[in-house]
Structure formats: C-alpha cells, structure tokens
C-alpha positions as YAML, in Angstrom:
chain: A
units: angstrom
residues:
- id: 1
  name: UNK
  ca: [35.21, -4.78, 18.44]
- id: 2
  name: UNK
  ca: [31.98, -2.84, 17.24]
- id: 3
  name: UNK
  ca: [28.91, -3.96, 19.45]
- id: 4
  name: UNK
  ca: [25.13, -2.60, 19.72]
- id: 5
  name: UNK
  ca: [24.38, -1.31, 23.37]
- id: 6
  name: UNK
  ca: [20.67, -0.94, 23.39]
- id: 7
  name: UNK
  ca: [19.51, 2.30, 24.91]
- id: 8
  name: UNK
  ca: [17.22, 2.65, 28.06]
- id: 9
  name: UNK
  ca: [14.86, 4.53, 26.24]
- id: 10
  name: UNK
  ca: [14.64, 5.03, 22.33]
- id: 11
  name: UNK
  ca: [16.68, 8.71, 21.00]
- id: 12
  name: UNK
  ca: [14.58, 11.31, 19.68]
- id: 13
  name: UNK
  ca: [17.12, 12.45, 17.52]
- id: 14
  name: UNK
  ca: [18.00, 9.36, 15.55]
- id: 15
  name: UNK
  ca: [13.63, 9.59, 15.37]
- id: 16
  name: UNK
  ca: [13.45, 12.80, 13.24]
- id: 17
  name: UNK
  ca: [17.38, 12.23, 11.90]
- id: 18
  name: UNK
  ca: [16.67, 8.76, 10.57]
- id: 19
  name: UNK
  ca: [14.52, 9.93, 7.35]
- id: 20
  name: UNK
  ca: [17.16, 12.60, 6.74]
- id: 21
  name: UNK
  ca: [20.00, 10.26, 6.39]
- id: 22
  name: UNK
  ca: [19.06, 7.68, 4.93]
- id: 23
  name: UNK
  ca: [17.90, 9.84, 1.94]
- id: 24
  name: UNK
  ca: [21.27, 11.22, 1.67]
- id: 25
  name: UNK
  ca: [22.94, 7.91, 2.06]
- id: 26
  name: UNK
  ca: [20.39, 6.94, -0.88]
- id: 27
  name: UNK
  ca: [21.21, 10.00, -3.14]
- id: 28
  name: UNK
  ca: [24.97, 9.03, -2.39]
- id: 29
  name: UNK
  ca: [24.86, 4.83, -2.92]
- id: 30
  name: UNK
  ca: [22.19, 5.66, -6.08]
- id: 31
  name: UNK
  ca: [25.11, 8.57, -7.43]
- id: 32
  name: UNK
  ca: [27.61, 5.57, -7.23]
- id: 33
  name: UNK
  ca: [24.57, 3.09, -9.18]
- id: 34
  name: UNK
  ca: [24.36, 6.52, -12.16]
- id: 35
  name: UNK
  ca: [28.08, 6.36, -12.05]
- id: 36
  name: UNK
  ca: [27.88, 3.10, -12.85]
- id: 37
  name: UNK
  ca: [25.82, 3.08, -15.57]
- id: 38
  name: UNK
  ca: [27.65, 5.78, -17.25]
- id: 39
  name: UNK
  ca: [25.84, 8.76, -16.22]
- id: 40
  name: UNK
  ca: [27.18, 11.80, -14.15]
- id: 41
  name: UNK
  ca: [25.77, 11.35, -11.05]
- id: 42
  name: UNK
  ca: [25.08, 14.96, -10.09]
- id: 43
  name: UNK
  ca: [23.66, 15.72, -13.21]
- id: 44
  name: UNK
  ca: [21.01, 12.61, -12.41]
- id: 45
  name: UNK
  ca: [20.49, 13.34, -9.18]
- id: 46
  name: UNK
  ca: [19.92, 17.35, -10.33]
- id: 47
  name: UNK
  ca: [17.81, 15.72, -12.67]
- id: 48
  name: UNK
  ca: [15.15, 13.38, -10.55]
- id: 49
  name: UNK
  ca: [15.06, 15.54, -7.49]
- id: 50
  name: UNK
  ca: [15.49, 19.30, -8.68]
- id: 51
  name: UNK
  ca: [14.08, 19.42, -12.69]
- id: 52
  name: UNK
  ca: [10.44, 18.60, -11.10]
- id: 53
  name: UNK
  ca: [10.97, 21.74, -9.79]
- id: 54
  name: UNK
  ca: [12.64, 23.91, -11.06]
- id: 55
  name: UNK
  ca: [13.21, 23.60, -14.18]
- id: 56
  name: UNK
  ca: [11.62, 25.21, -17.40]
- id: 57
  name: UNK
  ca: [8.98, 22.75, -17.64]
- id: 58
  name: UNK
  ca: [8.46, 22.59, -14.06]
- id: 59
  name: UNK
  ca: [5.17, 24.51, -14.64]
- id: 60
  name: UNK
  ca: [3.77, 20.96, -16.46]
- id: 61
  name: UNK
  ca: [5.74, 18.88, -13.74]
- id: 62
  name: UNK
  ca: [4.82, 20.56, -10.30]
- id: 63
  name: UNK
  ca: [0.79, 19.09, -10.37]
- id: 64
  name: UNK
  ca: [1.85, 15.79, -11.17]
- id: 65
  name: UNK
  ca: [2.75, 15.87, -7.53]
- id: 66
  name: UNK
  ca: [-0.73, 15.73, -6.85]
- id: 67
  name: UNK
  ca: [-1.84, 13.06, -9.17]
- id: 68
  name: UNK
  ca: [1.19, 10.49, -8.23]
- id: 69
  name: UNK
  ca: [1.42, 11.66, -4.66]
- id: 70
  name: UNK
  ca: [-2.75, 11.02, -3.94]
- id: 71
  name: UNK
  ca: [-2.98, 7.45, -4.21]
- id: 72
  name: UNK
  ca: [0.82, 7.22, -1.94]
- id: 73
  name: UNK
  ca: [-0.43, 9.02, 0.68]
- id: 74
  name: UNK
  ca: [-4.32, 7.37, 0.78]
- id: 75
  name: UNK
  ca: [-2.64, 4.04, 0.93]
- id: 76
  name: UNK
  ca: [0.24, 4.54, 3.41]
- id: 77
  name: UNK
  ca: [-2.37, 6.37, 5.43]
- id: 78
  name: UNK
  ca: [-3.67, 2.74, 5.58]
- id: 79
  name: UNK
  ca: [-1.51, 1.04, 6.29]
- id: 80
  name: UNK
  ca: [0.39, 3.10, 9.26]
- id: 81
  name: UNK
  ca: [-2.51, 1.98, 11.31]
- id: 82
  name: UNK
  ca: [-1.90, -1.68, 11.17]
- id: 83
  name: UNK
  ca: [2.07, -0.82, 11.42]
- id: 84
  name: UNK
  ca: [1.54, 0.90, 14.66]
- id: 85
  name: UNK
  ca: [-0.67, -2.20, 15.89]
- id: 86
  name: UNK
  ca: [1.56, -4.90, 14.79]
- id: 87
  name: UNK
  ca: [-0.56, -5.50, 12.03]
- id: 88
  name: UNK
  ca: [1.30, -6.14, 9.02]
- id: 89
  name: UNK
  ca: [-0.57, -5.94, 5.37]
- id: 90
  name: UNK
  ca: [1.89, -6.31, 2.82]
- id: 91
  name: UNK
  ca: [-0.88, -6.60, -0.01]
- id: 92
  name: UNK
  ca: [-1.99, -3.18, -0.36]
- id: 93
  name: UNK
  ca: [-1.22, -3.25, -4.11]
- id: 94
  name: UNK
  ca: [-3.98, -5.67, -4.49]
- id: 95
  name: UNK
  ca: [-6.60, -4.28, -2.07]
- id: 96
  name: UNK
  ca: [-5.89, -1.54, -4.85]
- id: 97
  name: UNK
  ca: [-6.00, -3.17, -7.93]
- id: 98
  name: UNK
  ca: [-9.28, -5.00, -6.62]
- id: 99
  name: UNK
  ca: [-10.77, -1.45, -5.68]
- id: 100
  name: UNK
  ca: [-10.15, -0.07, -9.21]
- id: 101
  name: UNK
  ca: [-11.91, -3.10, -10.57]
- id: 102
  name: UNK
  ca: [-14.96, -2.86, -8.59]
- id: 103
  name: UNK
  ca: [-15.08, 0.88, -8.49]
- id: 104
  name: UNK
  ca: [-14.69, 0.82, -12.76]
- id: 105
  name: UNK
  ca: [-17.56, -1.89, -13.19]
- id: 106
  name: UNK
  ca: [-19.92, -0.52, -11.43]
- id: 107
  name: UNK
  ca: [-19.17, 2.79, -13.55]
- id: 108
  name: UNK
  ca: [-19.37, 0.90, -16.66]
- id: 109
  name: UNK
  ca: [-22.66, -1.03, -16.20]
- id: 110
  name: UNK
  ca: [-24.33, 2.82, -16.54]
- id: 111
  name: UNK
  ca: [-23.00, 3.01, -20.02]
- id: 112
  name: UNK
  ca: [-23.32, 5.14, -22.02]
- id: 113
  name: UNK
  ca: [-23.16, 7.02, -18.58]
- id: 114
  name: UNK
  ca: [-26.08, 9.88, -19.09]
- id: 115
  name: UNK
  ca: [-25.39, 13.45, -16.98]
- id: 116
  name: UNK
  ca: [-26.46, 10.97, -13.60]
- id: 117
  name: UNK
  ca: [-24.72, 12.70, -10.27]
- id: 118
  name: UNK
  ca: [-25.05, 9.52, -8.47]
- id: 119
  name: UNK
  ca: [-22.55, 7.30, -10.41]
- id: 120
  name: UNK
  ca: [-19.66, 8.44, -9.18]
- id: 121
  name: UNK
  ca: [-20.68, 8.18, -5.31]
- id: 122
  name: UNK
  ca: [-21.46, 4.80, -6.30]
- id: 123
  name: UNK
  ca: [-18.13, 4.03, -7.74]
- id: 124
  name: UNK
  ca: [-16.29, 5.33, -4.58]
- id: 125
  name: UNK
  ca: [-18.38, 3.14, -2.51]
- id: 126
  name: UNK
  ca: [-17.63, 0.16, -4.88]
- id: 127
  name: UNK
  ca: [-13.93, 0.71, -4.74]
- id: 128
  name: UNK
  ca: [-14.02, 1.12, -0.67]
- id: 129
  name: UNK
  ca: [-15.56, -2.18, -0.55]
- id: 130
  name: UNK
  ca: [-13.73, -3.94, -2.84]
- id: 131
  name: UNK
  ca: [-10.55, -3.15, -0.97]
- id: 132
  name: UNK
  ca: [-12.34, -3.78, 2.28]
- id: 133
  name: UNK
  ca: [-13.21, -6.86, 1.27]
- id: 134
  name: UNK
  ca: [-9.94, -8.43, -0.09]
- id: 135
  name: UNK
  ca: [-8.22, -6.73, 2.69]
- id: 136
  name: UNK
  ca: [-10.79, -9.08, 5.11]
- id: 137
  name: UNK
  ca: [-9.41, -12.15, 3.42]
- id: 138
  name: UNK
  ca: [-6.28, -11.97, 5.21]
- id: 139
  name: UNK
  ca: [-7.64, -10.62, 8.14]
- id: 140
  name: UNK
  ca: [-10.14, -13.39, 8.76]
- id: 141
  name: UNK
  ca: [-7.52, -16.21, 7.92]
- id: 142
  name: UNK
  ca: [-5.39, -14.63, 10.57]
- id: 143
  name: UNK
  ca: [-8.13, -14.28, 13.44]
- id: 144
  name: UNK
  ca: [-10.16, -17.11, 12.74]
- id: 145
  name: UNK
  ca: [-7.05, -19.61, 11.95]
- id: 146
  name: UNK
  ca: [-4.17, -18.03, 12.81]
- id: 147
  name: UNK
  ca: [-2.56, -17.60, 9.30]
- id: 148
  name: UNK
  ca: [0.10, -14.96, 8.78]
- id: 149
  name: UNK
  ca: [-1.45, -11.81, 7.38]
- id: 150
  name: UNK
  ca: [1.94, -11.26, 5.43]
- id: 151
  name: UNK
  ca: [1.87, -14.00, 3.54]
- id: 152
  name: UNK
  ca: [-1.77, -14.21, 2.84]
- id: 153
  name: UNK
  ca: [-2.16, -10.75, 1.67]
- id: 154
  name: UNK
  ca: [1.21, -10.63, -0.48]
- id: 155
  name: UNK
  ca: [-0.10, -13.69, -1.93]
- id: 156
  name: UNK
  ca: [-3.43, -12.04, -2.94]
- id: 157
  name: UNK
  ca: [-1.30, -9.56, -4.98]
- id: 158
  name: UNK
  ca: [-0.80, -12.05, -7.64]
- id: 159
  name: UNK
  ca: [-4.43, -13.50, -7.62]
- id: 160
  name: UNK
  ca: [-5.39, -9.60, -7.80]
- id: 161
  name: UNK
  ca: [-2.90, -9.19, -10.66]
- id: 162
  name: UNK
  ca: [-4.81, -12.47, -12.72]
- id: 163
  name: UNK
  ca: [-7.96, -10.71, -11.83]
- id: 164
  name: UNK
  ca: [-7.07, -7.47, -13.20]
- id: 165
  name: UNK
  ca: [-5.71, -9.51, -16.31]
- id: 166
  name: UNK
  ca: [-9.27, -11.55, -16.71]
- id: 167
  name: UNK
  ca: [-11.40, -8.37, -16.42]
- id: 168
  name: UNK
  ca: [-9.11, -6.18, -19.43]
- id: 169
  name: UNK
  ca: [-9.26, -9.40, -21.19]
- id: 170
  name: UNK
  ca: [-12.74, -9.91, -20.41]
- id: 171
  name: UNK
  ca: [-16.18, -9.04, -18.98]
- id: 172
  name: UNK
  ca: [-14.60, -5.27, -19.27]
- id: 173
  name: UNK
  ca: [-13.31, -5.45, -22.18]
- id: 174
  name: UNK
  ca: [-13.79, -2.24, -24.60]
- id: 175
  name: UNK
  ca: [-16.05, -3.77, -26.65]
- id: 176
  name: UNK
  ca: [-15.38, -1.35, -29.91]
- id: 177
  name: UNK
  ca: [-11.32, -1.45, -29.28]
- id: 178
  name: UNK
  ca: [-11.03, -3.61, -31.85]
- id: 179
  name: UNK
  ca: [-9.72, -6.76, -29.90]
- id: 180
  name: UNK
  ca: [-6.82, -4.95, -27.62]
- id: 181
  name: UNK
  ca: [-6.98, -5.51, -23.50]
- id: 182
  name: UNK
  ca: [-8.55, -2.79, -21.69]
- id: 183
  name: UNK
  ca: [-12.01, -1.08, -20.79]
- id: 184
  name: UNK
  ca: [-13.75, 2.08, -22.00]
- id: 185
  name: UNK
  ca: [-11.62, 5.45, -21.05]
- id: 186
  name: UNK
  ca: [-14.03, 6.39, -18.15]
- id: 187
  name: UNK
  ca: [-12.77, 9.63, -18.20]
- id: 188
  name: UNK
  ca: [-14.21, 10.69, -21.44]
- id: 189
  name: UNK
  ca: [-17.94, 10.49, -19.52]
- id: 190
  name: UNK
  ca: [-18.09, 13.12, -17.24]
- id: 191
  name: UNK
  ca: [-20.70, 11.03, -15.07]
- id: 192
  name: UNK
  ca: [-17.49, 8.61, -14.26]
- id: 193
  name: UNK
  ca: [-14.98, 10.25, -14.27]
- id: 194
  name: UNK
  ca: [-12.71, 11.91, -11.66]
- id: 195
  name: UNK
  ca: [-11.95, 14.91, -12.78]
- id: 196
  name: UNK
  ca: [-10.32, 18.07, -11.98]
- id: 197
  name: UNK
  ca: [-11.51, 20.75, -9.42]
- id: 198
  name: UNK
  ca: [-9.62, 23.70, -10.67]
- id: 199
  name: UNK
  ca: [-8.57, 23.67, -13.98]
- id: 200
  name: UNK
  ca: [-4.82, 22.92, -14.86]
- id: 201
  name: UNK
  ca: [-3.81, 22.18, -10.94]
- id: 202
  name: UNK
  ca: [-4.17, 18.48, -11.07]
- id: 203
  name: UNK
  ca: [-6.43, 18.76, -7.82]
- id: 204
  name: UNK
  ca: [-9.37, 16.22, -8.08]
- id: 205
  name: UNK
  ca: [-11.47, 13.92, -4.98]
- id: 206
  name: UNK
  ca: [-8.95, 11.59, -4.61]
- id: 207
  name: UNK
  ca: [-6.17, 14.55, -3.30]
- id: 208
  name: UNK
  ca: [-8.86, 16.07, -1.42]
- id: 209
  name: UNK
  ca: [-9.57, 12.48, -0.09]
- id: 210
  name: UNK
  ca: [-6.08, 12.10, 0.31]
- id: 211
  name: UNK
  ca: [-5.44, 15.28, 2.59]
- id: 212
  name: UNK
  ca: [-8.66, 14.61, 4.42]
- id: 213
  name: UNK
  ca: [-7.48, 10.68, 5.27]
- id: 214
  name: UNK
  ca: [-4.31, 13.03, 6.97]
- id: 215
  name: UNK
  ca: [-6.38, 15.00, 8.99]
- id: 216
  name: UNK
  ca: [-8.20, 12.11, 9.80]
- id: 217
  name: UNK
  ca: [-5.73, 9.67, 10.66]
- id: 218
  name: UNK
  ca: [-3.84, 12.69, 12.94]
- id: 219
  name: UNK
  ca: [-7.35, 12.98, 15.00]
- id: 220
  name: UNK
  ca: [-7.89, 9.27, 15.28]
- id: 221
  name: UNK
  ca: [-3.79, 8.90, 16.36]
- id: 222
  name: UNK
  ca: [-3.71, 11.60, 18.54]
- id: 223
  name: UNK
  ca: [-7.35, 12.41, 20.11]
- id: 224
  name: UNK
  ca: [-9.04, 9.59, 20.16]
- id: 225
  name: UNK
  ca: [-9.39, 6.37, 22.37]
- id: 226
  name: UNK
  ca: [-8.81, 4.55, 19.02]
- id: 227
  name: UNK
  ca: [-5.51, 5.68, 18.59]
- id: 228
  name: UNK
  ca: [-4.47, 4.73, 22.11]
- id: 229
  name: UNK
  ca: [-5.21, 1.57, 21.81]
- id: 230
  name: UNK
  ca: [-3.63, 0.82, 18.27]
- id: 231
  name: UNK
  ca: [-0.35, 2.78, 19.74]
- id: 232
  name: UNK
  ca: [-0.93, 0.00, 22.91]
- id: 233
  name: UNK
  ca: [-1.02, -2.82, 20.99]
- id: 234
  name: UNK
  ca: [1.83, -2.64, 18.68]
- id: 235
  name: UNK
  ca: [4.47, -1.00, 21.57]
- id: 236
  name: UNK
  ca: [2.68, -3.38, 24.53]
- id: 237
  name: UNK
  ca: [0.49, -6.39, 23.36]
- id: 238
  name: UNK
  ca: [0.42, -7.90, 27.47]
- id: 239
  name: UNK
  ca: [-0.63, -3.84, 28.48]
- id: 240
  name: UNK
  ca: [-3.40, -3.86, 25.73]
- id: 241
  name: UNK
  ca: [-4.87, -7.43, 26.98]
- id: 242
  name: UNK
  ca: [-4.91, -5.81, 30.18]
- id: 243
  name: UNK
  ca: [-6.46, -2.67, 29.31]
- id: 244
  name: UNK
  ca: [-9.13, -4.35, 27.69]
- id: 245
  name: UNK
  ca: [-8.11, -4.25, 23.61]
- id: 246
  name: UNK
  ca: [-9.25, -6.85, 22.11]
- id: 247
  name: UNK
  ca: [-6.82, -7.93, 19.58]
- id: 248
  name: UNK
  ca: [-9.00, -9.65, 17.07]
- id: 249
  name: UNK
  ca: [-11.06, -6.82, 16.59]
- id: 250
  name: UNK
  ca: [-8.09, -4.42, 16.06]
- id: 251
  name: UNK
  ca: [-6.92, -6.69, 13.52]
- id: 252
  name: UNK
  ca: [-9.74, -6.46, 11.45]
- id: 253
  name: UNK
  ca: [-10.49, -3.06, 12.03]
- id: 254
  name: UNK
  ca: [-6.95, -1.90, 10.89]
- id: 255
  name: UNK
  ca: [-6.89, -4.30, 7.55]
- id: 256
  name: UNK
  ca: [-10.24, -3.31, 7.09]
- id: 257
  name: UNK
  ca: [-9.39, 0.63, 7.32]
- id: 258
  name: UNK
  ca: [-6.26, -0.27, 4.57]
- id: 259
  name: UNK
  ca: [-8.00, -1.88, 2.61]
- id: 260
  name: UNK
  ca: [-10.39, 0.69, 2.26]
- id: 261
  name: UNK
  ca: [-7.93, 3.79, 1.51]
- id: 262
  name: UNK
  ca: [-6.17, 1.17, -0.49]
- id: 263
  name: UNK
  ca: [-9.64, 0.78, -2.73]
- id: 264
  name: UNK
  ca: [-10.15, 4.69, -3.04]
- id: 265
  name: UNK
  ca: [-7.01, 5.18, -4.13]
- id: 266
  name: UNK
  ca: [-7.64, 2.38, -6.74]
- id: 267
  name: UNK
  ca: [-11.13, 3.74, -7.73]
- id: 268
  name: UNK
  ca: [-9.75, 6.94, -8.07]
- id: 269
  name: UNK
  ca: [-6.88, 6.56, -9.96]
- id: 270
  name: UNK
  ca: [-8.85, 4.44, -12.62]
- id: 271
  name: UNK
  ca: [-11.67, 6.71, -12.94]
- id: 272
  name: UNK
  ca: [-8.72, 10.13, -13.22]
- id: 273
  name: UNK
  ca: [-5.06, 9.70, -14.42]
- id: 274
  name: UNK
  ca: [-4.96, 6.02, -15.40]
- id: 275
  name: UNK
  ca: [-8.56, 6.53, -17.03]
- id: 276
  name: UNK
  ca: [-9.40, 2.73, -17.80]
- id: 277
  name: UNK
  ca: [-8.99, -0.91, -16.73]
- id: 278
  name: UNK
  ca: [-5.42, -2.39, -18.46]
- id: 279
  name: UNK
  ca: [-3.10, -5.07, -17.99]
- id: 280
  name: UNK
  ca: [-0.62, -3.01, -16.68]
- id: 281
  name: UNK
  ca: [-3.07, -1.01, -14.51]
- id: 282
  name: UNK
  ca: [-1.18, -1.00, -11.68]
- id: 283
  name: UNK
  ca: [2.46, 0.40, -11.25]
- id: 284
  name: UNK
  ca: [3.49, -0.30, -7.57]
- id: 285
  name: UNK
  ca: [1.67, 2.48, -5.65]
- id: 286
  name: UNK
  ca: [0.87, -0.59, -3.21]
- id: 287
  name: UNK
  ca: [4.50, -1.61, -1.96]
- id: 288
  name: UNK
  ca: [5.90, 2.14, -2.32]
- id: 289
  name: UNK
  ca: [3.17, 3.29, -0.15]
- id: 290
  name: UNK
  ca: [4.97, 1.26, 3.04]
- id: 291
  name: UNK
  ca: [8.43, 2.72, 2.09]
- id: 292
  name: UNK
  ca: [6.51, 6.22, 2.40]
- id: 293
  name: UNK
  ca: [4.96, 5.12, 5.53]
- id: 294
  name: UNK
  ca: [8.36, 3.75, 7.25]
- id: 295
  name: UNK
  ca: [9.44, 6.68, 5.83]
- id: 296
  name: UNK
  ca: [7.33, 9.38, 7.67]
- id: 297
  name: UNK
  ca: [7.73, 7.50, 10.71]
- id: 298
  name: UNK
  ca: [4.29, 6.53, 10.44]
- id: 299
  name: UNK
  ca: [2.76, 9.95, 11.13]
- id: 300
  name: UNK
  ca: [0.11, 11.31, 9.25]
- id: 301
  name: UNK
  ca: [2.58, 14.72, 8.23]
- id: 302
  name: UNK
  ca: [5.54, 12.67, 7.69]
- id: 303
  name: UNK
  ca: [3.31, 10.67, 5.54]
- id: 304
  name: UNK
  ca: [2.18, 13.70, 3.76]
- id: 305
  name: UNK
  ca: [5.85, 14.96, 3.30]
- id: 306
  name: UNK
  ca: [7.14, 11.46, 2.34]
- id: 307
  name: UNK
  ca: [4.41, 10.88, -0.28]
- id: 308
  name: UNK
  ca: [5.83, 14.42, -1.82]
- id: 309
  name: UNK
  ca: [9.52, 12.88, -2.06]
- id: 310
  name: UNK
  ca: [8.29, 9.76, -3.47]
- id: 311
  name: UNK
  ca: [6.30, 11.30, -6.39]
- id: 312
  name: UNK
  ca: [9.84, 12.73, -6.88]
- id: 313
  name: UNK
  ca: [11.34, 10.46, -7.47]
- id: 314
  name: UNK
  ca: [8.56, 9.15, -9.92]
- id: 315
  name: UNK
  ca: [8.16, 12.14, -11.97]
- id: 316
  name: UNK
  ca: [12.45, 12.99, -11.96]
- id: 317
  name: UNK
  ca: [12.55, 8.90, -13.01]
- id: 318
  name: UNK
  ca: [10.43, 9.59, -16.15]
- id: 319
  name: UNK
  ca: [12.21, 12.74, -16.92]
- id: 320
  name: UNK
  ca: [15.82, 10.97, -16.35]
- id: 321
  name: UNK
  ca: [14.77, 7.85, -18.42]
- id: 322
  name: UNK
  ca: [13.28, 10.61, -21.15]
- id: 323
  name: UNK
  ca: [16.38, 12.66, -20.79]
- id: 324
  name: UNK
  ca: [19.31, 10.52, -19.79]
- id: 325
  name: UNK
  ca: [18.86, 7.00, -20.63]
- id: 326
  name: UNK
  ca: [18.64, 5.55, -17.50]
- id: 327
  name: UNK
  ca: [16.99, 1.94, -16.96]
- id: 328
  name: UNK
  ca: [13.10, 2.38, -15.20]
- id: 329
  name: UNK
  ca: [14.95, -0.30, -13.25]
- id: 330
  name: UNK
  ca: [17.30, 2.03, -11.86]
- id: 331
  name: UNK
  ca: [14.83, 4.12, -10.62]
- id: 332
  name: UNK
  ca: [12.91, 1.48, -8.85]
- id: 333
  name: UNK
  ca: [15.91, 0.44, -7.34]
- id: 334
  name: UNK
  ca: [17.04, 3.95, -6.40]
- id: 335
  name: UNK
  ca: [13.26, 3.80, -4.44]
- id: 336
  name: UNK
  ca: [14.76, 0.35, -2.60]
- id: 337
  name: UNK
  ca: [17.38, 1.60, -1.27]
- id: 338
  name: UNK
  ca: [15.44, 4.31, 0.61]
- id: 339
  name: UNK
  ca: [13.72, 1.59, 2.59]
- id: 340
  name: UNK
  ca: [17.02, -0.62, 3.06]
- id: 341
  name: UNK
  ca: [18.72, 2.78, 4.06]
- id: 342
  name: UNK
  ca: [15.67, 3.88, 6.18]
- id: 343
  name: UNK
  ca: [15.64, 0.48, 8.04]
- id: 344
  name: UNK
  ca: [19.57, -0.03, 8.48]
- id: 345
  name: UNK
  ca: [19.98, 3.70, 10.14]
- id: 346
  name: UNK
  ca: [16.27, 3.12, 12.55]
- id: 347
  name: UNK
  ca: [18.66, 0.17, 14.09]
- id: 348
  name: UNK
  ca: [20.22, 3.74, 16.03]
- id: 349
  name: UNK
  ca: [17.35, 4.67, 17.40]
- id: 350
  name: UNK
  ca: [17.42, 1.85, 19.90]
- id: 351
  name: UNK
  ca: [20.86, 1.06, 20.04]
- id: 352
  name: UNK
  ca: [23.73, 2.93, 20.27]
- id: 353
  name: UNK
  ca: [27.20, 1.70, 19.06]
- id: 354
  name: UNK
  ca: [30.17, 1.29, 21.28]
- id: 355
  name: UNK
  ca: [33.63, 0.54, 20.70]
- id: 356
  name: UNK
  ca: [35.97, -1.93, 22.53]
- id: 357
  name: UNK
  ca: [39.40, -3.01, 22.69]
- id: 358
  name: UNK
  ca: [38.60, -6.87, 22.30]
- id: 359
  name: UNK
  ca: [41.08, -9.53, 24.12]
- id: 360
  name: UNK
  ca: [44.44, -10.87, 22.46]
...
C-alpha cells in the first residue's frame, strides 16, 4: 500500500528539484499529446524549446524573449507577494487589461500627441493606478466583508474583458479606421509610445521595469522588515498576530502591489508590442504569470528564469503552429501541464512516500 509520510521539516532537494521535473515530465506527457496529433514529438519539442534559439532565424527570435518575457515577469513579480502571504489574486489578467485601458486613454486624449516628454510618465502612472485600483476591489470586499479574493478577482476578469470590449468598440475607438474595433496605433507617436532603447534588441521601459521589479522584490523579500512579515504571514498567520502584522493591511498592500505591476505591464505592452486597444488585447499574460511564479518557487530569480522558459514556449508555439500544424490549443495546454506537473511533484517536498505490505 502506497501512503504519504509527511516529513518533519520540508526537503530542500525536492525545493530546487521540483521545477526541474516537472518540466521534463511536461516535455514527456506533451511528446505523447504531439504524438497524438500526428506530429513527431522530438521534432516538436526541438522545435518550441530549441528553434528560438538556435536556429537560423534565431537572430529575429532571441529579443522576443524580452518583449513576451517583460510583462510575465512584472506580473508574477506581483503576485509572489500575495502567494507568500496567503493572499491569493487570481485576477491579474484583468488588473492588466484595466491598466492598458487607463494607461492608453490618457495617451490618447493628447492626440495628435505633439513632441510632449510628459505623456508617457503620465501613461505609466495611469496604468499603475488602474491596476491598483481594480486590484483594491477584491481586496476591500475581502477585508471589509470577508469575501474570497479568488473569486472576486477571477470574476473581475470577465467584467475587465466587457470593458476592454466597450472601449475598442467605443469611446476609443479609431475614429478614421473606417468602422473596425480598436484605437489609434500609439506607437506610431513617439510621445506615446514605448519604444526601444537600443535599436533591434527588443529592450524598452517595461524590461527595464521588469528587471528592476526583480531587484526590487529580492530587497523587499530578503532585507527588509516587509518581507519578514509577508514570509510570517503566509507560513504562520497565529506568529504574525503575535508579532504584531496586521493582516488587513498586508492584504491590501500585497493586492495593491499586484495590481500595480499587473497595470505596468498592461500600459506597457499597449503602448510597445501590442501597439493599440483591441478586442483581443489581451492573450493570457495574467494566468501564465502564476504558473511562472509557482514555477520559480516564488523567488524573484526563479521568477526571472521561469518568465525566460515561458516566453519559450510562446515564441516555439508560434513557430510550431507556423511550421508544424499544431493546434494554438496544444500549446496552451502544453503550458497547463507545467502547473499540474509543478503542483503534483511540490506534494514531495512535504511528504515523502513509503511503501507497506498491507494486511490479508
């Protein structure tokens, strides 16, 4: 009979060896899904995680790492903070559709967007409070009334979704694109748009915002008293009453703070890659952000380094649907099983298994 024993104390190796595995048990179980579908497995695993890289056109693929990695890493940055406290937002994908919204508005009401430096600082701001903001909704309900943030904020995804519908059908709509859904391209006005730093490398604010939320986040964790007590509250909620945390404000402090990144990442994607308000604006960024953050073991660096695998598997997915044929269902699948994968191996990290000779 197969039983769980739980350890005494939690195993560092099944810590660092969890993220390890279950990517290989994902690049096995998705080989078998290829297989499947008719494809040779090695060639579509060669394909997503190695063509990137290293293939002839990997000199065109390489800084798209940067542009689909950003926004990952901004928003799992986030939302490790409420993780670690027990604070669960689920609804990061609409603290960043609302962020691109408000972030895009306030750069269109300056049309026709004259050489004006201060636009764009105004359009960051804009998209850091409209995340903060929606992120608050949640985080009210659940100190004030004792709702369940997980609920609440998925929920918001879908009024965020409508919202982001209304606006490319409406108040900010391109008013010379002849009827069709969507705003001005707001990166054809330099005063709006995010653009790049160094020419070809895909580097603009929101990866430099993006590494500097990492260095951040591993001060905050690591050095500071703020850190200690989000680390208290989510492994010892009695110890962190006792030591003075108050748990309401950590709540709102930690939606507020993934909310935020959440909005950059919003603002910055629609003022850079995606370029404009659309229906079909947003792409997911939101829910793969916690797979990269379960994924790095919610630590700033493993963050980083997840975010990196992730875009991966983005970027190899549009080559191997280009290329091969495969389903963009297949991919997002292949990204599910990571997190199934991820959470079914962590069980080892507090329990061991043991083996015994059960009774006749």
């Amino acid at each position: 009979m197969i039983t769980l024993e739980k350890r005494p104390e939690p195993s560092q190796f099944w810590v660092f060896a969890t993220p390890l595995l279950s990517v290989l048990l994902t690049m096995v179980v998705g080989g078998m899904l290829f297989a499947a579908l008719g494809q040779n497995p090695f060639v579509a695993m060669r394909t997503i995680f190695l063509d990137p890289l290293f293939s002839e056109f990997s000199w065109f693929y390489r800084p798209q790492l940067f542009i689909k990695g950003a926004p990952l890493v901004l928003i799992a940055i986030g939302l490790s903070f409420g993780f670690r406290a027990g604070v669960w937002n689920i609804g990061a994908e609409g603290q960043y559709i609302i962020g691109a919204i408000c972030g895009a508005a306030v750069g269109l009401a300056f049309y026709p967007m004259e050489a004006r430096w201060l636009i764009f600082p105004l359009m960051v701001l804009a998209g850091a409070l409209g995340g903060w903001a929606w992120a608050m909704i949640p985080g009210i309900l659940r100190t004030r009334f004792g709702t369940n943030e997980i609920l609440v904020s998925l929920m918001l995804v879908y009024v965020a979704e409508q919202l982001l519908a209304s606006m490319a059908l409406g108040p900010l709509r391109n008013p010379d694109g002849m009827g069709f859904p969507g705003s001005r391209n707001l990166s054809q006005y330099p005063s709006a748009a995010n653009l790049e730093l160094i020419q070809e490398s895909a580097m603009h604010w929101g990866v430099v915002a993006a590494f500097i939320a990492v260095i951040f986040a591993y001060v905050a964790l690591a050095r500071h008293l703020f850190g200690f007590h989000v680390r208290l509250a989510g492994q010892a909620p009695r110890a962190a009453n006792f030591a003075g945390v108050n748990p309401n404000r950590l709540i709102l402090i930690c939606l507020g703070l993934s909310g935020t990144l959440a909005g950059l990442a919003g603002m910055f994607e629609v003022s850079g890659p995606a370029g404009q308000i659309s229906i079909d604006f947003n792409v997911g960024y939101g829910f793969t952000a916690i797979i990269v953050a379960f994924l790095g073991r919610l630590h700033p660096i493993g963050i980083l380094l997840a975010a990196g695998l992730m875009a991966l598997t983005y970027i190899g997915g549009e080559i191997a649907q280009s290329n091969l044929g495969l389903p963009g269902a297949a991919i997002q699948l292949l990204q599910g099983m990571l997190l199934f994968f991820l959470l079914a191996v962590d069980v080892l990290t507090n329990y061991r298994i043991t083996w015994q000779r059960g009774r006749a």
